[in-house]
N, C-alpha and C positions, 0 to 999 in steps of 0.2 A: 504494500500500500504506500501511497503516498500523502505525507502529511502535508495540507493546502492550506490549515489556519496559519494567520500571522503569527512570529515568536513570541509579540507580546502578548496574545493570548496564551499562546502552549506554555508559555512562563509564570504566565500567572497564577499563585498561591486559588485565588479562589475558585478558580477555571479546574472545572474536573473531567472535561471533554478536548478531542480534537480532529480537526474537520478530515478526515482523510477521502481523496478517491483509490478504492482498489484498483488491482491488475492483475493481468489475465498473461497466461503463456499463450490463449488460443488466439492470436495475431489476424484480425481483418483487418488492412489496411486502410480500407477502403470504404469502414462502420464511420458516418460522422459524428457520431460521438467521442470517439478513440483519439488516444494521441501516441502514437508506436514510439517504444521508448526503447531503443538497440541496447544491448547488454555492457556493451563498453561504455554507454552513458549513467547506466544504473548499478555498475558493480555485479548487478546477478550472472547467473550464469546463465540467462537465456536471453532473448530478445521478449521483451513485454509491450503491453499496452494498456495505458491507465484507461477504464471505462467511465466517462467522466457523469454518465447517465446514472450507476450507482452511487455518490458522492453521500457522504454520510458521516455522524458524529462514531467517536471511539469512547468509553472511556481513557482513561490515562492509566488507570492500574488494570487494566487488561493488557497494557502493550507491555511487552515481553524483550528484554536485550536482546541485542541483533548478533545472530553469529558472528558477521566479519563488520567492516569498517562501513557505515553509513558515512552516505553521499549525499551532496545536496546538488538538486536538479536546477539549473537555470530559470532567476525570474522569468526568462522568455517563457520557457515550458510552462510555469504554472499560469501563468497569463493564459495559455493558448488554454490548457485544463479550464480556467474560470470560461472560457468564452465556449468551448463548448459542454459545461455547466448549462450553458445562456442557450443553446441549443437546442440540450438537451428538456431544458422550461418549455420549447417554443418561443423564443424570446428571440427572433432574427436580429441579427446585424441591421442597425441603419443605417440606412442611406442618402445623404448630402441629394440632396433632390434640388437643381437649379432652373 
């Protein structure tokens, strides 16, 4: 999974949640909800895809240490995750209409 809430929330003492979208090993490129996330970007050992149509709170004492060394995914990535969140609502993209 990836975690999508801001730090100061995941830091925060009263905050007992956080925002994460899962991923999947089963790779449709071409789902628009998805955002393919190649293994050499995520540390895993496979190629993923965050499904951003699942997106969902965690507790925080449910997440469990991570086998090996956590990565953190480029502002860009989670940006594109939020928009196809926005998507995933029905919420299109606007359009600059002149």
């Amino acid at each position: 999974m990836v975690i999508v809430s801001i730090n100061a929330r995941n830091r925060h003492e009263r905050a007992d949640t956080v925002l994460v979208v899962p991923l999947t090993t089963s790779v449709h490129k071409n789902a628009p909800t998805h955002v393919f996330l190649p293994a050499g970007e995520t540390g895993l050992q496979s190629d993923s895809a965050a499904r951003a149509e699942d997106i969902t709170v965690v507790r925080k004492q449910s997440l469990i240490e991570p086998r090996g060394r956590l990565r953190q995914i480029s502002d860009r990535r989670v940006c594109e995750l939020a928009s196809k969140v926005n998507l995933a609502m029905g919420c299109a993209p606007t359009q600059n209409i002149v």
